[in-house]
TIRO-875806 format. One line per 2 residues: their letters; for each residue z, y, x of N, C-alpha, C, O. Coordinates in steps of 0.1 Angstrom, whole numbers, plus 5000, padded with zeros to 4 digits. Example, Ala and Ser with C-alpha at 12.3 -4.5 7.8 and 13.67 -1.06 7.14 Angstrom:
REM TIRO-875806
AS> 5078 4943 5132 5078 4955 5123 5078 4967 5132 5085 4967 5142  5071 4978 5128 5071 4989 5137 5079 5000 5129 5080 5011 5134
//
This chain:
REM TIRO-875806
XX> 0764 6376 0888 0778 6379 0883 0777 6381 0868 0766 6386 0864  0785 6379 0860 0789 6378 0843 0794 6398 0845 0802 6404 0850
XX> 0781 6402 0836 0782 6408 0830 0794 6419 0820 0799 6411 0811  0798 6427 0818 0804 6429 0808 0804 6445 0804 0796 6452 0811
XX> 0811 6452 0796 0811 6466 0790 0826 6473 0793 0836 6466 0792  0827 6485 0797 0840 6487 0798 0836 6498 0789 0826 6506 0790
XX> 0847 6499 0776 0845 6512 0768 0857 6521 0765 0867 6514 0764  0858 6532 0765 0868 6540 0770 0870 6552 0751 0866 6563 0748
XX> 0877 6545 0747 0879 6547 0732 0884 6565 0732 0884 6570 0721  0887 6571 0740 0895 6585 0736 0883 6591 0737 0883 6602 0732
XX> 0869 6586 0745 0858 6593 0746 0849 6596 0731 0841 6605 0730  0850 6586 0722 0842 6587 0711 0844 6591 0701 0854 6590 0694
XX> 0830 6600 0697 0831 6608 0684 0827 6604 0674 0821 6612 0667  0827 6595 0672 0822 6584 0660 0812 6587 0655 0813 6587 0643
XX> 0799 6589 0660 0782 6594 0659 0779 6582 0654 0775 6582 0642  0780 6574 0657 0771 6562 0649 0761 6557 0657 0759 6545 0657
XX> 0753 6569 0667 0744 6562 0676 0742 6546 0681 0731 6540 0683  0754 6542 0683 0753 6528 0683 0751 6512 0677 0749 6500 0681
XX> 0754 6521 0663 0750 6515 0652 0741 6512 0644 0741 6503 0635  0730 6522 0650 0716 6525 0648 0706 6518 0658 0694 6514 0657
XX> 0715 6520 0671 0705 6514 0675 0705 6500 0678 0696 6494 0683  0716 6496 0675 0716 6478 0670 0708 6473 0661 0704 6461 0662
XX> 0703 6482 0649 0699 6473 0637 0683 6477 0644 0675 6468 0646  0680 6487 0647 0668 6494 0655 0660 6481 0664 0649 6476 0662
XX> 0672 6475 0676 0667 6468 0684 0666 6453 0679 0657 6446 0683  0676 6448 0671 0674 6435 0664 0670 6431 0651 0671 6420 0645
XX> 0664 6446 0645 0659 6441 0637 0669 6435 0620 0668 6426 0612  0678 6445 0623 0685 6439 0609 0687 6450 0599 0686 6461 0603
XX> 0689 6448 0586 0688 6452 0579 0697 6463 0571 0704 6455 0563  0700 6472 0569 0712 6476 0560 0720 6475 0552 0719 6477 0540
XX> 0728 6473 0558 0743 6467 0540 0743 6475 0529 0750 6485 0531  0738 6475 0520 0742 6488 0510 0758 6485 0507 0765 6495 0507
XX> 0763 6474 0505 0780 6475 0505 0789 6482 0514 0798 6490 0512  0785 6478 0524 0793 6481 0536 0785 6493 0546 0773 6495 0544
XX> 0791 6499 0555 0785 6509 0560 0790 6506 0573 0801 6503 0574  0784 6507 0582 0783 6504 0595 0796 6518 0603 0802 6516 0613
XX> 0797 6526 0598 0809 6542 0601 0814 6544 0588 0809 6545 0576  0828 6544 0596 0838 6555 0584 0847 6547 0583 0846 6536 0588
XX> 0856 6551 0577 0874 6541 0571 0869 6528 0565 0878 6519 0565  0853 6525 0559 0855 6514 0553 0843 6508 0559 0834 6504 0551
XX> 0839 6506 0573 0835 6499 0581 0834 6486 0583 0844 6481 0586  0822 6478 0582 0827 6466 0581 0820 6456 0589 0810 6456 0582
XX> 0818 6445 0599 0813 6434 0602 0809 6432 0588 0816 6435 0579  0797 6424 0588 0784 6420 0578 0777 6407 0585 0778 6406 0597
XX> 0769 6399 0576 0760 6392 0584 0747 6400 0589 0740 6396 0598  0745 6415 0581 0739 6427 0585 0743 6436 0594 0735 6442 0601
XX> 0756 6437 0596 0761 6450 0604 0770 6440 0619 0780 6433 0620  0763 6442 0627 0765 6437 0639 0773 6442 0648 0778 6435 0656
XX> 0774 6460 0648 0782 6469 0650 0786 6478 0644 0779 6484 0636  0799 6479 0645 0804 6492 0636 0816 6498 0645 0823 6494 0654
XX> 0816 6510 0638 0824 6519 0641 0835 6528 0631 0834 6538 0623  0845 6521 0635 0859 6526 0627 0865 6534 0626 0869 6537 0637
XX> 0871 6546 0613 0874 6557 0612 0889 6552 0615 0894 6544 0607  0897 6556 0625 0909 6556 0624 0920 6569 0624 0917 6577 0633
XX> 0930 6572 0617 0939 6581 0620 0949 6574 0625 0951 6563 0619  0957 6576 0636 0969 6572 0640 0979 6584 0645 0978 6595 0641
XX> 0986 6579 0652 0994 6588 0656 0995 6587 0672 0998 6577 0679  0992 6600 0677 0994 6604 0691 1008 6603 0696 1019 6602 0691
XX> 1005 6603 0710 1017 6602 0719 1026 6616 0715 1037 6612 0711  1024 6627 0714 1031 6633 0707 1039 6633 0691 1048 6639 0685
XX> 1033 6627 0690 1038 6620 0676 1030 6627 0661 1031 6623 0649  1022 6637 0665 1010 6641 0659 1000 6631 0659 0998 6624 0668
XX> 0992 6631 0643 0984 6625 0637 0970 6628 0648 0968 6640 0651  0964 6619 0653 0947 6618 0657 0938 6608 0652 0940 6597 0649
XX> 0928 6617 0653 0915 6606 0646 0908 6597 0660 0907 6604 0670  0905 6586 0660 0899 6575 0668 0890 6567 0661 0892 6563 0650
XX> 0881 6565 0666 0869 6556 0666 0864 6548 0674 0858 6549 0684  0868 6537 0665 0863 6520 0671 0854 6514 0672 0851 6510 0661
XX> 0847 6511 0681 0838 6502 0684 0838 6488 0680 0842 6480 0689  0836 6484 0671 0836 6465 0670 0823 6460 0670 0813 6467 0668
XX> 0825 6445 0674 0810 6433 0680 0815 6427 0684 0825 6428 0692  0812 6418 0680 0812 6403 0690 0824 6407 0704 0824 6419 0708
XX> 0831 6399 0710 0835 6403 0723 0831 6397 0734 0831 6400 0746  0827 6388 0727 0820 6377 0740 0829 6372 0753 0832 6377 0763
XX> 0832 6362 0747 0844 6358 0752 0840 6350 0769 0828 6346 0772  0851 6348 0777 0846 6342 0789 0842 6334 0785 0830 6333 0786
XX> 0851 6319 0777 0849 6306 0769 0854 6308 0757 0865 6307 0752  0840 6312 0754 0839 6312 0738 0847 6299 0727 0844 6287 0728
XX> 0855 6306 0718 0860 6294 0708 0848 6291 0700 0850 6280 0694  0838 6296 0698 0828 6294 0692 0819 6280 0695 0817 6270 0689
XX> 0815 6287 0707 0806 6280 0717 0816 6261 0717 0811 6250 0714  0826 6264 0719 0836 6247 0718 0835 6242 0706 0835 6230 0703
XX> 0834 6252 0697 0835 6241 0682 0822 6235 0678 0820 6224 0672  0815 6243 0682 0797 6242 0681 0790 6227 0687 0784 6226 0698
XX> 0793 6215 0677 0790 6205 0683 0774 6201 0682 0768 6192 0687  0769 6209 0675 0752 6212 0680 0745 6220 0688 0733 6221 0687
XX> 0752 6227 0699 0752 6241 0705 0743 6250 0702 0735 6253 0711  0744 6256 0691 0740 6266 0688 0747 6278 0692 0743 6289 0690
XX> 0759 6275 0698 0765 6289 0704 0762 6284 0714 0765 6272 0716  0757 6292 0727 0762 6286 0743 0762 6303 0749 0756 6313 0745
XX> 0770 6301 0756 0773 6314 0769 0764 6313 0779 0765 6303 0785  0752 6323 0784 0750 6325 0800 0756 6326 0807 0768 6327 0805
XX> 0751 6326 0819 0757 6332 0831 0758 6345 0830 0766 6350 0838  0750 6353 0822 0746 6367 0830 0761 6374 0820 0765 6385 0823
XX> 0768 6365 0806 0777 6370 0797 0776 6372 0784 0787 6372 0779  0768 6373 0777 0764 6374 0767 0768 6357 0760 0766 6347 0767
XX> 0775 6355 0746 0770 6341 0739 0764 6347 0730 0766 6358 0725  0751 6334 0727 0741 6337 0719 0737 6321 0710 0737 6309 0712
XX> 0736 6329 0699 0735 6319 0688 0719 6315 0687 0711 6324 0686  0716 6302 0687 0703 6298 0684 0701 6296 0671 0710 6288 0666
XX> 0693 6301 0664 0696 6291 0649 0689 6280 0646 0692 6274 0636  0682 6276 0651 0670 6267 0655 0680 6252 0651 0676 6241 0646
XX> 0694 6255 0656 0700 6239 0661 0713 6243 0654 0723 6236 0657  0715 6250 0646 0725 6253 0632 0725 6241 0628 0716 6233 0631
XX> 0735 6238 0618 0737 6228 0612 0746 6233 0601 0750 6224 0593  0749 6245 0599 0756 6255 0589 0770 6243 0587 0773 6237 0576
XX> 0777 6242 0598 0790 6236 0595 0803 6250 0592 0813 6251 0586  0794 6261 0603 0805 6267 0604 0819 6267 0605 0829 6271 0598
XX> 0818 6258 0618 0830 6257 0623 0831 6269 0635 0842 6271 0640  0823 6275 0639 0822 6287 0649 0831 6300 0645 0839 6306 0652
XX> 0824 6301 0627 0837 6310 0616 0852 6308 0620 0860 6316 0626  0855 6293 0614 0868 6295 0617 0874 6292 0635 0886 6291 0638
XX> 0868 6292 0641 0872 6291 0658 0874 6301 0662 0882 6301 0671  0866 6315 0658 0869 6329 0661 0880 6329 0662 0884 6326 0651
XX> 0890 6332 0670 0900 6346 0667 0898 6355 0661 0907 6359 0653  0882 6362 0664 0883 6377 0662 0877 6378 0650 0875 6390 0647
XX> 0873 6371 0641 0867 6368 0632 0852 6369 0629 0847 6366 0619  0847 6373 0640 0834 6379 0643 0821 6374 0634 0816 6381 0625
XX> 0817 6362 0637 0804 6355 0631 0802 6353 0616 0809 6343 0612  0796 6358 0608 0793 6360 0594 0785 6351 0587 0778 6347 0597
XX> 0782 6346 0581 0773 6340 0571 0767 6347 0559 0773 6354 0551  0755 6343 0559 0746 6352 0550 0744 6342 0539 0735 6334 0538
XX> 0755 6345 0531 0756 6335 0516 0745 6340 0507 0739 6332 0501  0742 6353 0505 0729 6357 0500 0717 6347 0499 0710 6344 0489
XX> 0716 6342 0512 0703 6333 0513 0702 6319 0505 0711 6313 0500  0688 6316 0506 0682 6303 0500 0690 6294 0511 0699 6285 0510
XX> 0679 6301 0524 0683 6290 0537 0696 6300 0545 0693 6310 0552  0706 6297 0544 0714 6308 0550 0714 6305 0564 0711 6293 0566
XX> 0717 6313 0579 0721 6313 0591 0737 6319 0591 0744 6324 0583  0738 6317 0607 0753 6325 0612 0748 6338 0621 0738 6338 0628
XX> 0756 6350 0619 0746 6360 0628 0760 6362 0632 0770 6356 0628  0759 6375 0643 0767 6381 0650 0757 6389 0663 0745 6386 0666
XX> 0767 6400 0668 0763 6408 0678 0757 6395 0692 0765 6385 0695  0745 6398 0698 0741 6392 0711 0737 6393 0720 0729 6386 0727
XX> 0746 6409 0722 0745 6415 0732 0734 6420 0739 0733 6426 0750  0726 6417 0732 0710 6426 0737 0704 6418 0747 0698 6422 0756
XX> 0707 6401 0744 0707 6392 0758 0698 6392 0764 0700 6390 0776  0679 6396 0759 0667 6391 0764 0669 6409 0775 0660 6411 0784
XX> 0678 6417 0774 0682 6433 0777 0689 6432 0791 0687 6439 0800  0696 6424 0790 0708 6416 0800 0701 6409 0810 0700 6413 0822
XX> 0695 6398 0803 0689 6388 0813 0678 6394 0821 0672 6387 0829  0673 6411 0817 0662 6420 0830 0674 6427 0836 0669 6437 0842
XX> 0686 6427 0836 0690 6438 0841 0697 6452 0833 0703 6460 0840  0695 6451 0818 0694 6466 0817 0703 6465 0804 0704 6455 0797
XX> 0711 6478 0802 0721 6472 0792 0718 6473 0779 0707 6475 0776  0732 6469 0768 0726 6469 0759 0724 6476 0752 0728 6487 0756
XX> 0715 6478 0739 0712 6490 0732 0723 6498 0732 0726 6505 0741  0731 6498 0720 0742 6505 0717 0745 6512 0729 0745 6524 0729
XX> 0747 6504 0740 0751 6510 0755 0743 6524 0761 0748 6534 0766  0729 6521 0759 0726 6529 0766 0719 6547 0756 0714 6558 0761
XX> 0721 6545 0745 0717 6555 0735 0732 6565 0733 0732 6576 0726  0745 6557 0740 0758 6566 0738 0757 6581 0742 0760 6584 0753
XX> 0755 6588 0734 0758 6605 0740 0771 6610 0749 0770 6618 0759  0784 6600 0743 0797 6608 0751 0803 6599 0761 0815 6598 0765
XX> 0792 6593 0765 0794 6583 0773 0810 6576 0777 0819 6575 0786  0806 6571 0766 0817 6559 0760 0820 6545 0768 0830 6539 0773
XX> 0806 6544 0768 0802 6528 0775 0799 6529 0789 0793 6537 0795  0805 6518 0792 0797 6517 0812 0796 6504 0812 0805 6497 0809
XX> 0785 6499 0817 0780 6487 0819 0780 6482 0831 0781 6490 0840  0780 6469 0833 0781 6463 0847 0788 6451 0849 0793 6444 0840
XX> 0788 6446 0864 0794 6434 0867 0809 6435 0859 0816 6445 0860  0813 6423 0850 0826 6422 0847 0840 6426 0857 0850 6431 0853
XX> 0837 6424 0866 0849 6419 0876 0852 6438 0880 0862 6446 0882  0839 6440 0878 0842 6453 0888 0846 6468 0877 0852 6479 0879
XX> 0838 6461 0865 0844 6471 0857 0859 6471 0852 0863 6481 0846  0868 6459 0855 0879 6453 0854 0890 6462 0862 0900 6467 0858
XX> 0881 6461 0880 0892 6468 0887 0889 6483 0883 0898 6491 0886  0876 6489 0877 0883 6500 0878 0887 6511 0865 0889 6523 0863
XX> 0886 6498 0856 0897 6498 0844 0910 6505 0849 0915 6516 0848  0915 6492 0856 0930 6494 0860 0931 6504 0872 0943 6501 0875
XX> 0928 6513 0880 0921 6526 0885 0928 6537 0879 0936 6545 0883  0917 6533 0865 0916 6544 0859 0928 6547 0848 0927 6557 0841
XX> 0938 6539 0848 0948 6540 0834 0959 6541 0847 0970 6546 0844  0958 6537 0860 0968 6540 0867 0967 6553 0874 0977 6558 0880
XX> 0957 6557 0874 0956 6573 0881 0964 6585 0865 0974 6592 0866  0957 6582 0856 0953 6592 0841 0967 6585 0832 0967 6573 0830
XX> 0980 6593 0827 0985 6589 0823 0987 6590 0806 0994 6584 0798  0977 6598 0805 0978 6596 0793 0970 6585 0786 0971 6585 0773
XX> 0961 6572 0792 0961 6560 0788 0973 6548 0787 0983 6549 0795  0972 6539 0780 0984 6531 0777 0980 6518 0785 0968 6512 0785
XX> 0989 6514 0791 0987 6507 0800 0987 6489 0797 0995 6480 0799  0974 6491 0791 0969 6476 0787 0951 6479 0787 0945 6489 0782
XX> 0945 6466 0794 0928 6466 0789 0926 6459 0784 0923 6449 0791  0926 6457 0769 0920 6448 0760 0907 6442 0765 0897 6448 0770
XX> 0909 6428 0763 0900 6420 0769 0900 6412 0780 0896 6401 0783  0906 6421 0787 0910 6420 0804 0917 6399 0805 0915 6392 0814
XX> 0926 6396 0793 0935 6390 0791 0932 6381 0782 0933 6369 0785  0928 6384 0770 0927 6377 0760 0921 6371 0756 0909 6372 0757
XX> 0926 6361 0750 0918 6346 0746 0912 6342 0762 0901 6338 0763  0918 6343 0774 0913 6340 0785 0901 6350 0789 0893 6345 0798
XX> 0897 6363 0785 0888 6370 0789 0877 6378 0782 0868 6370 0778  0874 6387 0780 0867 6389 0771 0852 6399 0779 0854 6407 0789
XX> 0842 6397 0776 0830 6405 0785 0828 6417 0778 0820 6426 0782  0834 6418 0769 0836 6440 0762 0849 6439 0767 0853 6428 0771
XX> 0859 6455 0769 0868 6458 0776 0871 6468 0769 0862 6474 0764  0885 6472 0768 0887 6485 0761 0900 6493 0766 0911 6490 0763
XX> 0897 6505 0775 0906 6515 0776 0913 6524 0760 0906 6527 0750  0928 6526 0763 0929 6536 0747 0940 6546 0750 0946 6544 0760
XX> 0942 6556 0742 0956 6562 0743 0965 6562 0736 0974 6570 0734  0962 6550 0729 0970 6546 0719 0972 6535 0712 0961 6531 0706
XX> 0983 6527 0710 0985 6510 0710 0970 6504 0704 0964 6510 0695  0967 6493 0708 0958 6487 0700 0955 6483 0689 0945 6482 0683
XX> 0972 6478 0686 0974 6472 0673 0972 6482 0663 0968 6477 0653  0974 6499 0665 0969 6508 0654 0956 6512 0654 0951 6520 0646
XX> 0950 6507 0662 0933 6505 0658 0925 6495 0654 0913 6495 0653  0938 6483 0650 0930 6471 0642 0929 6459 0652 0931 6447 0648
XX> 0927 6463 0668 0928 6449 0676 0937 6442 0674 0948 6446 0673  0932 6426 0671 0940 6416 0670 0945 6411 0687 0940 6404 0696
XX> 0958 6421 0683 0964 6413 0698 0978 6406 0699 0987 6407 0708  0979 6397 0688 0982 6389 0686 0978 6375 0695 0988 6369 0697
XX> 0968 6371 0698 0959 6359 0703 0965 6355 0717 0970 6365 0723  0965 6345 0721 0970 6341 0731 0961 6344 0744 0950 6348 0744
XX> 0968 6342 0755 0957 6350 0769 0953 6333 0778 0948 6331 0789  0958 6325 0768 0944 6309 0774 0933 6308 0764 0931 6310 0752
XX> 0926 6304 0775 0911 6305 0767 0911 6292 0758 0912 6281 0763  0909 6294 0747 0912 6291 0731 0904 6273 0735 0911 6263 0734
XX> 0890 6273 0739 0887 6255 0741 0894 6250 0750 0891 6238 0751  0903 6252 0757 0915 6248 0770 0926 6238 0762 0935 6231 0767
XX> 0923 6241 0743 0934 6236 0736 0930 6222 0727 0939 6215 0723  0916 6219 0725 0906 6220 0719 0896 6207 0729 0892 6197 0722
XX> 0895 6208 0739 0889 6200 0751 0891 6184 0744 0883 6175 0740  0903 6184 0744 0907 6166 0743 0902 6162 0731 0905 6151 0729
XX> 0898 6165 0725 0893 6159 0712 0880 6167 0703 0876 6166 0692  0875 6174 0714 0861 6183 0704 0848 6173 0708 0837 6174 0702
XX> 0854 6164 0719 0841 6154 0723 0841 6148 0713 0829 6143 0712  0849 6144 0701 0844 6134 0691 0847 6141 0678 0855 6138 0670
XX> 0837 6152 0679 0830 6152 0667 0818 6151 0660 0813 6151 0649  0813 6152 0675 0796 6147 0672 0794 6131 0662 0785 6129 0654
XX> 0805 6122 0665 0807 6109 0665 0812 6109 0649 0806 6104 0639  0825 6117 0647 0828 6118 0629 0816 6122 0625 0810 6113 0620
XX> 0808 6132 0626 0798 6134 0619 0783 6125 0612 0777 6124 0602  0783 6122 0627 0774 6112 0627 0779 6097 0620 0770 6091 0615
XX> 0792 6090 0619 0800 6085 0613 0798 6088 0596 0795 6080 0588  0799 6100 0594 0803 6105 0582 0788 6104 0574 0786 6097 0564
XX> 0779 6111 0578 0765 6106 0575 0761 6096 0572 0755 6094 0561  0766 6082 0581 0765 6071 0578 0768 6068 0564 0760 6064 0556
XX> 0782 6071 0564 0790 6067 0545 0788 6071 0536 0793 6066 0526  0778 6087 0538 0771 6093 0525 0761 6086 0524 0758 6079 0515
XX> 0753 6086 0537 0743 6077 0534 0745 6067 0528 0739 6068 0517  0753 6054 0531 0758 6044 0522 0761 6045 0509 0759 6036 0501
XX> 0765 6055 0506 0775 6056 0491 0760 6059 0479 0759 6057 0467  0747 6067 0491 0741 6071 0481 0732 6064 0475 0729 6065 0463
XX> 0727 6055 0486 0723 6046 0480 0727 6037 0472 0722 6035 0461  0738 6030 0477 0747 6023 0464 0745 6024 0449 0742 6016 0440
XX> 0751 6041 0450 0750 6047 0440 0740 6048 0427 0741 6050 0415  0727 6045 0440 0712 6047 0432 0710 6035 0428 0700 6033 0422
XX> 0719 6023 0432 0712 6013 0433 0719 6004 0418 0714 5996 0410  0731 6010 0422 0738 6006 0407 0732 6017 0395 0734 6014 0383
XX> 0725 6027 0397 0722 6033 0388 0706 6025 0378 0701 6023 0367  0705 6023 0393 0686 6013 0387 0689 6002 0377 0683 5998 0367
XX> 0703 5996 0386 0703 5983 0379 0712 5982 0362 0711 5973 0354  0721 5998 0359 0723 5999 0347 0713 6001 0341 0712 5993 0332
XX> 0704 6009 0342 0688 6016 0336 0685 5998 0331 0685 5994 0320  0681 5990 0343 0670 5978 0337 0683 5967 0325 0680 5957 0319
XX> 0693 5970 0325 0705 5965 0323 0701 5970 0304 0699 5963 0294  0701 5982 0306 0697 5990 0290 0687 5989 0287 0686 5987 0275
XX> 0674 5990 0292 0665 5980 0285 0662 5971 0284 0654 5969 0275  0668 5959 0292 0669 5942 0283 0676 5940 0270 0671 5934 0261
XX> 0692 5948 0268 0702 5952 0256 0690 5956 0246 0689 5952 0234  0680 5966 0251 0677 5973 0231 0663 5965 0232 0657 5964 0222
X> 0656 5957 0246 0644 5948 0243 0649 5933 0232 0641 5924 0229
//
């Protein structure tokens, strides 16, 4: 069964722990721009997870502080994974999508396929890649969850079969009334394998829930088979043009030295 996270936002005290132990387990590096916690938190081709300072306003209509969890969401059928005509994005079974870079082709069409805006590019670089959160997949595929998951002190996160953390999502916001009665994820973009309980709208913690609840390649299907074919097409005509190009260039060159011979 597909995998996923149910995280329960009124639980967290915005520690960071999970922040830490993402760059800890994959090995990435620190943003000195951006900071992984606080009001100016940010997704990076470095920061894979972060955690958002939010003030909103309570069901009482008093000011509270909240703390967001953002990553990847890992979608049922990834928009990513569809635009990806080299597949360097693909989905397991077990939930996780995981980017290869091996079979990149830095088109970056995965960037703009996001909804959620997720997947970064590291412009810094000579040879640049696409990074994003991956769920801890080699973590996943034994069994065991992901970092971030399992180092949470206020136990935020619960890991498990999708389906089942689903029903007792909805359980749990229909027993407890002071949750708002929506599970991000649950719905959107056709499904998401993170999940988020809140007590307070999503839209004031930044979720884009705006996105439609069909899964985004369902739109996309009839015509993503031929892009392997423009590309490969398109290659052709640069190829063509460059040579041309060089070829008219050789023959001005011997053109100007017969003129001044």
């Amino acid at each position: 069964m597909s995998k996923g996270v149910l995280v329960d936002l009124t639980k967290c005290v915005g520690c960071g722990s999970c922040t830490v132990a993402c760059k800890l387990w994959n090995e990435t590096k620190w943003d000195e721009k951006n900071p992984t916690i606080g009001d100016k938190a940010k997704l990076t081709d470095k920061n894979w997870t972060v955690v958002d300072f939010k003030q909103v306003q309570g069901k009482d209509g008093k000011p509270v502080w909240r703390f967001v969890k953002h990553q990847c969401l890992h979608c049922k059928e990834p928009a990513c994974a569809s635009a990806c005509f080299a597949k360097a994005f693909q989905k397991t079974e077990t939930g996780p999508v995981i980017y290869y870079p091996h079979l990149c082709v830095g088109c970056r069409y995965c960037m703009i396929a996001c909804p959620f805006n997720i997947p970064k590019y590291e412009w810094e670089k000579a040879f640049p890649l696409v990074t994003k959160c991956q769920m801890c997949s080699t973590k996943v595929e034994k069994g065991e969850a992901p970092a971030c998951v399992s180092v949470c002190p206020a136990g935020v996160f619960k890991y498990g079969d999708r389906e089942e953390l689903l029903q007792e999502a909805k359980s749990t916001i229909a027993k407890d009334s002071k949750y708002i009665q929506h599970i991000f994820g649950e719905k959107e973009v056709g499904g998401t394998s993170w999940m988020y309980l809140s007590d307070v709208p999503f839209e004031q913690l930044g979720f884009k829930t705006d996105v439609t609840t069909r899964p985004l390649p369902s739109y996309t299907a009839s015509f993503m088979h031929a892009t392997p074919y423009v590309a490969v097409t398109w290659g052709v005509i640069l190829t063509g043009l460059y040579h041309y190009t060089k070829r008219r260039n050789q023959i001005s060159k011997e053109n100007n030295k017969n003129y001044k011979a």
